[in-house]
FIKE-441195 format. One record per residue (C-alpha): residue in one letter; residue number from 0; x negated, y, z. Coordinates in steps of 0.25 Angstrom, whole numbers. Example, Ala and Ser with C-alpha at 12.3 -4.5 7.8 and 13.67 -1.06 7.14 Angstrom:
<r->a	k->0	c1->-49	c2->-18	c3->31> .
<r->s	k->1	c1->-55	c2->-4	c3->29> .
REM end
This chain:
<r->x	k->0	c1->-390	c2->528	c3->335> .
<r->x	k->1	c1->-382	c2->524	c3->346> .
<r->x	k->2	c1->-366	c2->526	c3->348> .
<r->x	k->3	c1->-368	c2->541	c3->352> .
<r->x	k->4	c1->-376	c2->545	c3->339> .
<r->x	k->5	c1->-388	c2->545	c3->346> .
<r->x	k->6	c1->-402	c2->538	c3->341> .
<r->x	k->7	c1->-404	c2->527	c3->349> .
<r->x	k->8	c1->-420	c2->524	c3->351> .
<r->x	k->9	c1->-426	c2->512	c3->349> .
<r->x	k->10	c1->-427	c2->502	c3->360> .
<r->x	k->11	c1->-440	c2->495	c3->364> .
<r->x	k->12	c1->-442	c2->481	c3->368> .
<r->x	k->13	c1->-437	c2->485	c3->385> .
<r->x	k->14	c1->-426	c2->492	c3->382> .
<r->x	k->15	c1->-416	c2->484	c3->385> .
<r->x	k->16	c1->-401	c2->490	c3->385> .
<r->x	k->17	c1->-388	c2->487	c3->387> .
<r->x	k->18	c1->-385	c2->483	c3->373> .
<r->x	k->19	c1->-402	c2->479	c3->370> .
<r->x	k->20	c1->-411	c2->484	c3->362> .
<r->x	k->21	c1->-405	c2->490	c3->347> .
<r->x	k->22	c1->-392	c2->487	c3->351> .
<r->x	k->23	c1->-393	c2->472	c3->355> .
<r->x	k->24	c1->-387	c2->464	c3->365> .
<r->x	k->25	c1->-391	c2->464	c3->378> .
<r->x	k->26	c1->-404	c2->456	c3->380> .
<r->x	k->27	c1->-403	c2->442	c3->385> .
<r->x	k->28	c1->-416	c2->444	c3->394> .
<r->x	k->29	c1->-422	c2->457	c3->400> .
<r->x	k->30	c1->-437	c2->453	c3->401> .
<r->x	k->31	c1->-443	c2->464	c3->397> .
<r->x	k->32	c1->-453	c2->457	c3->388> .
<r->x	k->33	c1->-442	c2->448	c3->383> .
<r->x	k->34	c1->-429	c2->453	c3->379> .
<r->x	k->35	c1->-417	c2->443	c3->373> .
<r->x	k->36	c1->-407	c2->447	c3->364> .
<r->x	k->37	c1->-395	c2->438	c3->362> .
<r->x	k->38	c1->-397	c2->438	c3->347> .
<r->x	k->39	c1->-411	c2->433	c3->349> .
<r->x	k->40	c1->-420	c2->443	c3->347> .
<r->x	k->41	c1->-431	c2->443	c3->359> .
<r->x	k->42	c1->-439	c2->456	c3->361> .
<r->x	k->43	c1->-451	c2->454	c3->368> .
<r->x	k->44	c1->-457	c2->467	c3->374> .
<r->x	k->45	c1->-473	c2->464	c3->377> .
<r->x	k->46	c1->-478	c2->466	c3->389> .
<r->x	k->47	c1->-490	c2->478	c3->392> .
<r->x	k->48	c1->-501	c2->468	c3->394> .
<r->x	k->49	c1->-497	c2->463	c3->380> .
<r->x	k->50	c1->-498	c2->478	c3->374> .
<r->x	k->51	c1->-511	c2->478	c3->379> .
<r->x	k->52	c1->-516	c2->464	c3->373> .
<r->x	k->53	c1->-512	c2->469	c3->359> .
<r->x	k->54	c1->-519	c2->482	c3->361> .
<r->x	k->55	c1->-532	c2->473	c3->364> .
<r->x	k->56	c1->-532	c2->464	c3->354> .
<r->x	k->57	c1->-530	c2->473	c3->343> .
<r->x	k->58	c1->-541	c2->481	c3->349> .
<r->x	k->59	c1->-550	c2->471	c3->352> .
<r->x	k->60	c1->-547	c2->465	c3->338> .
<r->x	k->61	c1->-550	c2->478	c3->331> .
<r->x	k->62	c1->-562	c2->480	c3->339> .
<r->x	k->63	c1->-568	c2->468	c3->333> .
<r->x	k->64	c1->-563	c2->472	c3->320> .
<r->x	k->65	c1->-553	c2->461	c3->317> .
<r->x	k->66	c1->-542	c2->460	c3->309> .
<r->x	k->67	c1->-529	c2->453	c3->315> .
<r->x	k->68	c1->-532	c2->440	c3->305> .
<r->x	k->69	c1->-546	c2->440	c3->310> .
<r->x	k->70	c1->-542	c2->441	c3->327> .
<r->x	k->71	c1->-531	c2->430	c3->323> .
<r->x	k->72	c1->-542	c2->420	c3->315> .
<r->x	k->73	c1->-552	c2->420	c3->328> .
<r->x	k->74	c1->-540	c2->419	c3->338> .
<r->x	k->75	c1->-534	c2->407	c3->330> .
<r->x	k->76	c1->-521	c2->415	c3->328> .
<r->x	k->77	c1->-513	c2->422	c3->316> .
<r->x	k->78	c1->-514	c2->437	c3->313> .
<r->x	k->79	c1->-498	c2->440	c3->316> .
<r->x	k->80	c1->-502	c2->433	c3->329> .
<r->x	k->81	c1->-512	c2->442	c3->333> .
<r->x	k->82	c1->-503	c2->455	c3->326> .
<r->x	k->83	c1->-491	c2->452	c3->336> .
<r->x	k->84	c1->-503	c2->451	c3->347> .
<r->x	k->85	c1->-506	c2->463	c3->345> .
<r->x	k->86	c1->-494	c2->472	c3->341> .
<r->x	k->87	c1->-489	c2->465	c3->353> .
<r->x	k->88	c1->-478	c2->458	c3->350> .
<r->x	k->89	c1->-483	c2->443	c3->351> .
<r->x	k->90	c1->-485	c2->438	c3->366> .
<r->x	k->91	c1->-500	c2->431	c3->370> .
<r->x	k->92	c1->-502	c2->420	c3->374> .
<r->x	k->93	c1->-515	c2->420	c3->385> .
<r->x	k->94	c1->-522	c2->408	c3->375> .
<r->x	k->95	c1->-521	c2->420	c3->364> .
<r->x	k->96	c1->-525	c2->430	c3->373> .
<r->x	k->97	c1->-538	c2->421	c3->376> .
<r->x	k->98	c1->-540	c2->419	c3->362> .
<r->x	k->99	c1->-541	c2->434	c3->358> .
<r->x	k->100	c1->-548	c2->437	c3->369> .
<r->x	k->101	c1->-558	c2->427	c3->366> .
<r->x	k->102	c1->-560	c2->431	c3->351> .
<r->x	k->103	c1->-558	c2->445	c3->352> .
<r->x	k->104	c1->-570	c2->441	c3->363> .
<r->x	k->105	c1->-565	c2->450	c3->375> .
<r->x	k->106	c1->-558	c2->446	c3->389> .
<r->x	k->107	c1->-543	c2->443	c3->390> .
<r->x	k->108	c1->-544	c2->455	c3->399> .
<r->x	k->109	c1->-547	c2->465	c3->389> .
<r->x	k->110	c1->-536	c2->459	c3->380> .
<r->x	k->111	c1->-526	c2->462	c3->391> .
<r->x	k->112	c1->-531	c2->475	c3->400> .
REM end
């Protein structure tokens, strides 16, 4: 609730107000993907590429039929790893990206169209 009495929604990772997100300072930084607060918490927003690069691999993944752990053992990662990939809230690097292309034996393209 705000000062008025009225319910206040809840903020998503680009709303950046005067007084920030739930009532925290203003934000250090304004990158949309990477907002600073002065108490130190970061929030990083992912980009829409990145949406759709989680949305693959767990498709692909459940295509074949694999678990997380599974995807994780061929790629040579661990399972939370490949959890944050797809929920997304873990960024890729382009080496990953190659890797679970490679196992999941489709292109880099199809990971990220």
């Amino acid at each position: 609730m705000d000062a008025n009495g009225r319910r206040r929604l809840r903020p998503d990772a680009h709303d950046v107000r005067a007084d920030g997100p739930a009532g925290l300072a203003r934000p250090l930084s304004v990158d949309p993907l990477d907002i600073s607060y002065p108490n130190g918490l970061t929030v990083v927003a992912m980009s829409p590429a990145m949406y759709r690069v989680a949305k693959n691999v767990r498709r692909y993944r459940l295509a074949r039929g694999w678990t997380q752990q599974r995807l994780a053992d061929r790629v040579g990662t661990g399972r939370i790893y490949i959890a944050q990939i797809e929920k997304p809230s873990k960024e890729i690097s382009l080496e990953m990206l190659g890797r679970l292309a490679k196992t999941l034996r489709v292109s880099l393209a199809a990971l990220v169209k």
